[in-house]
ROMIVEX-879425 format. One line per 5 residues: their letters; for each residue x, y negated, z of C-alpha. Coordinates in nm, 2 decimals, padded with zeros to 4 digits, always signed. Layout:
N
a) X/Y/Z  ...
This chain:
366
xxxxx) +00.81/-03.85/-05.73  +00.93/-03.55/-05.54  +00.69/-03.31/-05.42  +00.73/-03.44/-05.06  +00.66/-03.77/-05.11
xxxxx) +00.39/-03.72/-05.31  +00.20/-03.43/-05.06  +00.26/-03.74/-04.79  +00.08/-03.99/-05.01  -00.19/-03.71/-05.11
xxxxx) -00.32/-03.73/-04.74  -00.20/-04.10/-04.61  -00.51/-04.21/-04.59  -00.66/-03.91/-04.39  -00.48/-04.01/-04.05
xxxxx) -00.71/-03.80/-03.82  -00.49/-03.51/-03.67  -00.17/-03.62/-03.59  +00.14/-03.37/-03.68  -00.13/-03.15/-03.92
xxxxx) +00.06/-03.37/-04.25  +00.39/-03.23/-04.16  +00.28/-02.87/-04.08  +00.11/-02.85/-04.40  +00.43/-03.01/-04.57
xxxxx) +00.65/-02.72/-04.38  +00.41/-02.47/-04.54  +00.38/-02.55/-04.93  +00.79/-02.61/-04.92  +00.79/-02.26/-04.77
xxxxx) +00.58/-02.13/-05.04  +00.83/-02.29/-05.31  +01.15/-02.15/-05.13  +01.05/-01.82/-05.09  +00.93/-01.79/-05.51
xxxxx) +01.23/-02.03/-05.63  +01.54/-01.90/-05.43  +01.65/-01.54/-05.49  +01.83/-01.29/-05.28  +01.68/-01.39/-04.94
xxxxx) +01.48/-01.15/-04.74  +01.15/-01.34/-04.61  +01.12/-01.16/-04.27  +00.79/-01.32/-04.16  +00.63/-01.20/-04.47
xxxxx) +00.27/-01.13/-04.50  +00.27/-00.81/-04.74  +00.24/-00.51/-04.57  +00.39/-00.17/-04.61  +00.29/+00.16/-04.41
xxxxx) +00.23/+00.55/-04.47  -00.19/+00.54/-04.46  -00.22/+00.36/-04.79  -00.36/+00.66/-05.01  -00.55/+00.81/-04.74
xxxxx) -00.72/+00.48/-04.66  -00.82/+00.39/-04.99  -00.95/+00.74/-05.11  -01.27/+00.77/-05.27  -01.30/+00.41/-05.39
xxxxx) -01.46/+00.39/-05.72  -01.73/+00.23/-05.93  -01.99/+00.31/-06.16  -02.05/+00.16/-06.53  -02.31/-00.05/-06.39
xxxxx) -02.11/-00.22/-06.08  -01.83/-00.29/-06.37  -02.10/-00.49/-06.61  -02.33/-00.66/-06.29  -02.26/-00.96/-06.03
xxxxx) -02.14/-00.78/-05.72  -02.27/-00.95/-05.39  -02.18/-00.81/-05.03  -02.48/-00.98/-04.94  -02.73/-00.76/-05.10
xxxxx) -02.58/-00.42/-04.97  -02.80/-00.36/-04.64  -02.56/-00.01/-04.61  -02.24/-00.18/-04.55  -02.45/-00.45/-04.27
xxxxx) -02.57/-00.13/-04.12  -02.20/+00.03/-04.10  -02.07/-00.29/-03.91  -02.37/-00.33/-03.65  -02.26/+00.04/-03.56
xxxxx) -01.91/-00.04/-03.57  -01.96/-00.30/-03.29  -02.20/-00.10/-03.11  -01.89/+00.17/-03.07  -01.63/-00.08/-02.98
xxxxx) -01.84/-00.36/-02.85  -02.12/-00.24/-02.71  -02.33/-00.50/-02.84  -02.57/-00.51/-03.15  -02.61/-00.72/-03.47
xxxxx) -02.91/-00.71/-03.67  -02.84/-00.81/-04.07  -02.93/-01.13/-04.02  -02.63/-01.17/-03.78  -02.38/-01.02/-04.05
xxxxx) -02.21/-01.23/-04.33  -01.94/-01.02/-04.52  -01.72/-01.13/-04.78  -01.39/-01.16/-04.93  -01.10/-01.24/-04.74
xxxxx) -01.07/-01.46/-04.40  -00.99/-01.77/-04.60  -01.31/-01.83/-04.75  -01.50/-01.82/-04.45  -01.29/-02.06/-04.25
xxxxx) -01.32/-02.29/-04.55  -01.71/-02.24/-04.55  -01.74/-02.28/-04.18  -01.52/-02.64/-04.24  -01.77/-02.70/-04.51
xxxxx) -02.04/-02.64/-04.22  -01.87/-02.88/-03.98  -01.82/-03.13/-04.29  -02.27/-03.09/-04.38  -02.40/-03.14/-03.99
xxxxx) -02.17/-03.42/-04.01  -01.97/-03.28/-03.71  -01.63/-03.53/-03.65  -01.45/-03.37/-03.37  -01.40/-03.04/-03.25
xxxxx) -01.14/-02.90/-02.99  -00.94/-02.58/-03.04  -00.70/-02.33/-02.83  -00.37/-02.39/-03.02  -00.26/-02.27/-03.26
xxxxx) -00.49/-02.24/-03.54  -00.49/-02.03/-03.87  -00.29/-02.31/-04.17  -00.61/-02.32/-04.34  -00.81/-02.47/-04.05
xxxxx) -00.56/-02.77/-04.06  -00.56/-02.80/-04.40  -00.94/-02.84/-04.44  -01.03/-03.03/-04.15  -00.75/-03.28/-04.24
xxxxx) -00.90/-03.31/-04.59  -01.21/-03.36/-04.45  -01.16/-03.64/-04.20  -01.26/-03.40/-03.91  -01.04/-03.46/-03.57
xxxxx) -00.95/-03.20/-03.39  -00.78/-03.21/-03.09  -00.62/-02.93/-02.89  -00.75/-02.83/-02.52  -00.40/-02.74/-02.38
xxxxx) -00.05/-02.86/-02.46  +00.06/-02.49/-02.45  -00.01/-02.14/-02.59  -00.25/-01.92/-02.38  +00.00/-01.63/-02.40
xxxxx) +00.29/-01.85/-02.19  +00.32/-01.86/-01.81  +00.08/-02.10/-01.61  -00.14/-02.22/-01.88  -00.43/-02.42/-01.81
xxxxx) -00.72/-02.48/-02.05  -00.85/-02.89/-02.06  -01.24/-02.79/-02.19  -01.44/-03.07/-02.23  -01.72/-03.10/-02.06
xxxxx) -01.99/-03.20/-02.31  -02.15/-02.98/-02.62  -01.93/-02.95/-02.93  -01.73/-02.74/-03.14  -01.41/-02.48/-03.00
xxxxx) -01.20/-02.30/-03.21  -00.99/-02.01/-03.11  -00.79/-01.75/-03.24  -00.78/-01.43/-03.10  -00.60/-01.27/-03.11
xxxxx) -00.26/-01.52/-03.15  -00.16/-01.40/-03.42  +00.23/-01.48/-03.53  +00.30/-01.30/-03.19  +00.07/-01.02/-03.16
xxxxx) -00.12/-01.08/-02.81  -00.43/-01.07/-02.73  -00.61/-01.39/-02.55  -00.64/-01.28/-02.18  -00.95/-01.16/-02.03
xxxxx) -00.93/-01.45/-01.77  -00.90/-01.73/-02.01  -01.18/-01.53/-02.25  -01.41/-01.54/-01.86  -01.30/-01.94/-01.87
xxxxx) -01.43/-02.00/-02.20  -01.75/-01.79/-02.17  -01.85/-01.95/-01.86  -01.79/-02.29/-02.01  -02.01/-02.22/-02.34
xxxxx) -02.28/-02.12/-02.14  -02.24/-02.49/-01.92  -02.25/-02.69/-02.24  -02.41/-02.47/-02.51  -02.15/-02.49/-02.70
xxxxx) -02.05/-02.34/-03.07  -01.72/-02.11/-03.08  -01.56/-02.01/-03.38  -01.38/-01.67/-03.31  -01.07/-01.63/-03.57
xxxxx) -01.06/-01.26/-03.52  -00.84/-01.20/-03.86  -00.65/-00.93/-03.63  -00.91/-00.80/-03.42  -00.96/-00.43/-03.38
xxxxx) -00.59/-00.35/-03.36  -00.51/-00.31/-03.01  -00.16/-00.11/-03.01  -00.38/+00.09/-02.71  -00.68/+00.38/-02.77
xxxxx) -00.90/+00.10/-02.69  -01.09/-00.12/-02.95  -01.30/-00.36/-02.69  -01.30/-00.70/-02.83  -01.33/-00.95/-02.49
xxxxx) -01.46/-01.24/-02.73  -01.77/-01.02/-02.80  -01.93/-01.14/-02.44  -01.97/-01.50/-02.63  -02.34/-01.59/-02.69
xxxxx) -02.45/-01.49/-03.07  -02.65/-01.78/-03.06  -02.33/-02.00/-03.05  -02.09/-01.79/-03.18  -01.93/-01.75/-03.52
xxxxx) -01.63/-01.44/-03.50  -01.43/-01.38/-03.81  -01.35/-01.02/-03.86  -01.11/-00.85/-04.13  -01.14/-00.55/-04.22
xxxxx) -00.78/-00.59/-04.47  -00.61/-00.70/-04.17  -00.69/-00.43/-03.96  -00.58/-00.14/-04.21  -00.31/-00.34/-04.37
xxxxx) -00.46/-00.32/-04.69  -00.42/-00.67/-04.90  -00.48/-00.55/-05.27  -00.89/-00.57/-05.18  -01.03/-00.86/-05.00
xxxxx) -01.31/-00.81/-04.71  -01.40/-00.98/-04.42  -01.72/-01.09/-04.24  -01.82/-01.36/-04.01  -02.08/-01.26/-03.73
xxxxx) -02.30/-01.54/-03.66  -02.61/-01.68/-03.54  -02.97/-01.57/-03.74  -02.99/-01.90/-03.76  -02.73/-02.02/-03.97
xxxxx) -02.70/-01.73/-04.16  -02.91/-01.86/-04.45  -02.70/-02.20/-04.48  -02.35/-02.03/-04.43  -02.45/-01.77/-04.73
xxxxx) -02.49/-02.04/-04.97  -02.23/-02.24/-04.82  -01.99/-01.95/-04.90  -02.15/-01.80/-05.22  -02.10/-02.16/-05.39
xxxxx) -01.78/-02.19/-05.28  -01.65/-01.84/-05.34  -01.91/-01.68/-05.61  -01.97/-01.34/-05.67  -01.68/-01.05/-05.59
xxxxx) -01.52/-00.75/-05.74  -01.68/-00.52/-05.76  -01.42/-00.24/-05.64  -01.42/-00.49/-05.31  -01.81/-00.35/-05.12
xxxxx) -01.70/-00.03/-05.22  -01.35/-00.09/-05.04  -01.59/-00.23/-04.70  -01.75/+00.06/-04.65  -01.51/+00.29/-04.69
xxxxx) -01.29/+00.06/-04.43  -01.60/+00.05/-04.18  -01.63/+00.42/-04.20  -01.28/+00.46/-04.10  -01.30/+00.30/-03.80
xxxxx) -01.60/+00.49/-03.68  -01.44/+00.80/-03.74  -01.32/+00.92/-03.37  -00.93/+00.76/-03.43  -01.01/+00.45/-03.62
xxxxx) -00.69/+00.36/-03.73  -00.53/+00.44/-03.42  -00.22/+00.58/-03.65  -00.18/+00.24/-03.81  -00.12/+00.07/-03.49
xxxxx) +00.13/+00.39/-03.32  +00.33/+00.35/-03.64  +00.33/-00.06/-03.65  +00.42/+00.00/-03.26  +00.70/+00.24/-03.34
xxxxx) +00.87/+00.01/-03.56  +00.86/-00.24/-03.28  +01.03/-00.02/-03.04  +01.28/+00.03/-03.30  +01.38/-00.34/-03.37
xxxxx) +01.41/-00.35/-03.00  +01.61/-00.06/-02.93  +01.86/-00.11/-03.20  +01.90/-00.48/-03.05  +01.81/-00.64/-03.37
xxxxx) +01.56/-00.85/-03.24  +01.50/-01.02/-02.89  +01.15/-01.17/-02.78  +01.01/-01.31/-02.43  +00.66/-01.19/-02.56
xxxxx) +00.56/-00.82/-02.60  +00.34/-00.79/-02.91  +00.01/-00.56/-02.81  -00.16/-00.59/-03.12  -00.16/-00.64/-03.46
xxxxx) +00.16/-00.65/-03.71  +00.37/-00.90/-03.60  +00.59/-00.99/-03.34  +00.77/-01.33/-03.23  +01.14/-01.31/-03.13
xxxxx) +01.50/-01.38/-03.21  +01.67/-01.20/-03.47  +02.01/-01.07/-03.32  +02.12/-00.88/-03.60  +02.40/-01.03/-03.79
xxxxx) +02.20/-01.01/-04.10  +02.27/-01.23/-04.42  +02.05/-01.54/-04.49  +01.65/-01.52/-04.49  +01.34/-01.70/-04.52
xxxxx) +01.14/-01.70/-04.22  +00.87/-01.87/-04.02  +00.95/-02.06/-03.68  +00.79/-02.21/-03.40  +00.74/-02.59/-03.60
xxxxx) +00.46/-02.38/-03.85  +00.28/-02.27/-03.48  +00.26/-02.56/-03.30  +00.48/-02.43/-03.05  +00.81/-02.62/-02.93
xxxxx) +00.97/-02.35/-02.67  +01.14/-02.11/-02.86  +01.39/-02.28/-03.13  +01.54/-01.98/-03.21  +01.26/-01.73/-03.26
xxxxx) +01.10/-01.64/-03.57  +00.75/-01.48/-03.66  +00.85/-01.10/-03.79  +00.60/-00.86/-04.00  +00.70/-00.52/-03.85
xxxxx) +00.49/-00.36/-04.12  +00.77/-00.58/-04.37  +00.90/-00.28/-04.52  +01.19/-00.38/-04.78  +01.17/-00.73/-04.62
xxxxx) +01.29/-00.64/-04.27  +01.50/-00.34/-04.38  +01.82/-00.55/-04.26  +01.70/-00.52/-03.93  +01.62/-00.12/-03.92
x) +01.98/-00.02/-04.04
C-alpha cells in the first residue's frame, strides 16, 4: 500500500472537515520530497539564516545543577515577569503569572489547546482561513468540525467576515503568515466587537507577532478580552532562532491550571538550555530596538528579490520572514509551497518564499 492510500484510509472515517485529508496528504508528500530528492532548492523553507545569530544567543549557559534536574518554564516566576513587561511596552496592557503559560515551541500549544477543545467536549469551532497545518491535523483527528467564516483571505480586496452569531470557538492567525501581513485593524475592530456580543473564546496564533517590518511593535489582537482569549506568542519566530524552542500562550487565570497540565502531559519537561534561551529573548526585545535589525535586514532582502525582478507578488509582506509571489527568475527546478497548502485558490502561480532562506533562495539573489 502506497503511502497515499494508506494516509487516506488512516483518516476515512474522520469525515468532518472537508478538503483538511488532502491538505494534510500535500504536506507529509512535501516532507518526503524535499528529504528524498536531491539537488532541488526548497524556496519556501522554514530554516532561517541572518547576521544576529551570535549576538542573540550570547550569554546562554547552564549550571551543573540545571544539566542533572527537570527543567520546567513553569516554575521560573523571572521569565513570567520579563513577558508581563514585554507587553506592557508594546501592548500597553498587563498579565499577571497566572495569565502566562510558556513553553517550547508553537506546536505544542496548539496541540494542547485541541486537546482542550477535545476535554470540554467542544465539536465545532469557526476560523479566519487559513490556519497553521497543525490545527487541521489535530482537529481532524479529533472529530472537531471546523468551518471557515469567509471564503477568502482577510489580506485580499473586499473581504467580508460571516461570524456567527452565537457563543463558540474562533480561530485566527495573525498575523497570515505564508504572506507576511498583518490582519487589518478594521477586521481586528469586527472581531473584537463581535466577542464582546457573544462572549466568545479566540485563539490568537501569533507564531509571528512582534515583527512588524516598521519601529512599531503594537499587537491590534491585544484589545481581545483575556477572559476569552488565548494568543500564541513565539519568541523563536520573532528572532529567527530555531535551534531552541520557546513560546507561550497568554490566556485566561482561569484555564491556566488545566492548560498547564494539558501541555506538561503532553510535552513533559524541557531543556534545560531552552528558559535560559526565554529570557535572554524577552530581554532583547525590551531593550530600546528589539529586534528592529532583524526585521530592516529580512526587509532588505525583500526589496532585493523585488528589484532584481526575481520575484513578483500582488501582496507587500509587512511583517515577518516570508513573502508570497511568483518566482520570475529563470532558476532551475525547486521545491516550494503553493496556494493548495493555504487554502487559497487565486494565485496558481505564486509560491510561499523564506527571505531569511539563505543558501535556499540564493538562485534568486544572483
Amino acid at each position: 500500500m502506497n503511502n497515499k492510500i494508506r494516509i487516506k484510509n488512516l483518516f476515512k472515517d474522520y469525515n468532518t472537515n472537508d478538503g483538511f485529508i488532502d491538505l494534510l496528504d500535500k504536506h507529509r508528500t512535501l516532507d518526503h520530497s524535499i528529504r528524498d530528492e536531491k539537488g532541488k532548492v526548497f524556496i519556501s523553507d522554514w530554516y532561517c539564516y541572518h547576521p544576529f545569530i551570535e549576538e542573540f544567543t550570547d550569554g546562554i549557559e547552564i549550571t551543573s545543577q540545571q544539566k542533572q534536574d527537570y527543567v520546567f518554564y513553569s516554575d521560573d516566576e523571572e521569565l513570567a515577569s520579563l513577558i508581563s513587561q514585554m507587553h506592557k511596552k508594546f501592548d500597553k496592557k498587563s498579565y499577571n503569572i497566572s495569565e502566562i503559560l510558556p513553553g517550547d515551541g508553537s506546536t505544542p500549544f496548539i496541540s494542547a489547546f485541541c486537546l482542550w477543545l477535545l476535554k470540554n467536549d467542544i465539536k465545532e469551532v469557526y476560523y479566519v482561513p487559513p490556519m497553521y497545518y497543525t490545527f487541521y491535523y489535530f482537529l481532524e483527528i479529533f472529530k472537531i468540525k471546523a468551518k471557515p467564516v469567509s471564503g477568502q483571505q482577510v489580506y485580499e480586496k473586499n473581504v467580508s467576515l460571516n461570524l456567527p452569531q452565537k457563543t463558540t470557538v474562533l480561530i485566527i492567525c495573525d498575523p497570515v503568515w505564508y504572506v507576511g501581513q498583518s490582519i487589518k485593524k478594521d477586521f481586528i475592530k469586527q472581531i473584537d466587537k463581535w466577542q464582546k456580543q457573544t462572549k466568545s473564546f479566540i485563539f490568537v496564533d501569533g507564531s509571528f507577532q512582534y515583527m512588524q517590518w516598521s519601529n512599531n511593535r503594537y499587537e491590534e489582537t491585544s484589545i481581545f478580552d483575556n477572559e476569552y482569549t488565548f494568543r500564541l506568542i513565539c519568541a523563536t519566530k520573532f528572532l529567527a532562532l530555531h535551534g531552541y524552542r520557546f513560546s507561550y500562550l497568554l490566556l485566561p487565570s482561569k484555564f491556566y491550571e488545566e492548560m498547564l497540565y494539558l501541555y506538561a502531559n503532553n510535552v513533559g519537561s524541557t531543556n534545560a538550555y531552552n528558559p535560559v534561551f526565554a529570557k535572554k529573548a524577552i530581554s532583547i526585545m525590551l531593550q530600546k530596538n528589539s529586534n528592529i535589525k532583524l526585521t530592516k535586514f529580512i526587509k532588505s532582502i525583500y526589496n532585493e528579490l523585488i528589484s532584481n525582478n526575481s520575484v513578483q507578488t500582488e501582496i507587500t509582506p509587512n511583517c515577518g520572514y516570508f513573502m508570497f509571489g511568483e518566482v520570475i527568475k529563470n532558476i532551475d527546478t525547486f521545491h516550494s509551497m503553493t496556494q493548495e497548502y493555504f487554502e487559497q485558490k487565486k494565485y496558481p502561480n505564486y509560491a510561499r518564499i523564506n527571505i531569511l532562506g539563505g543558501k535556499n533562495i540564493k538562485p534568486l539573489m544572483q
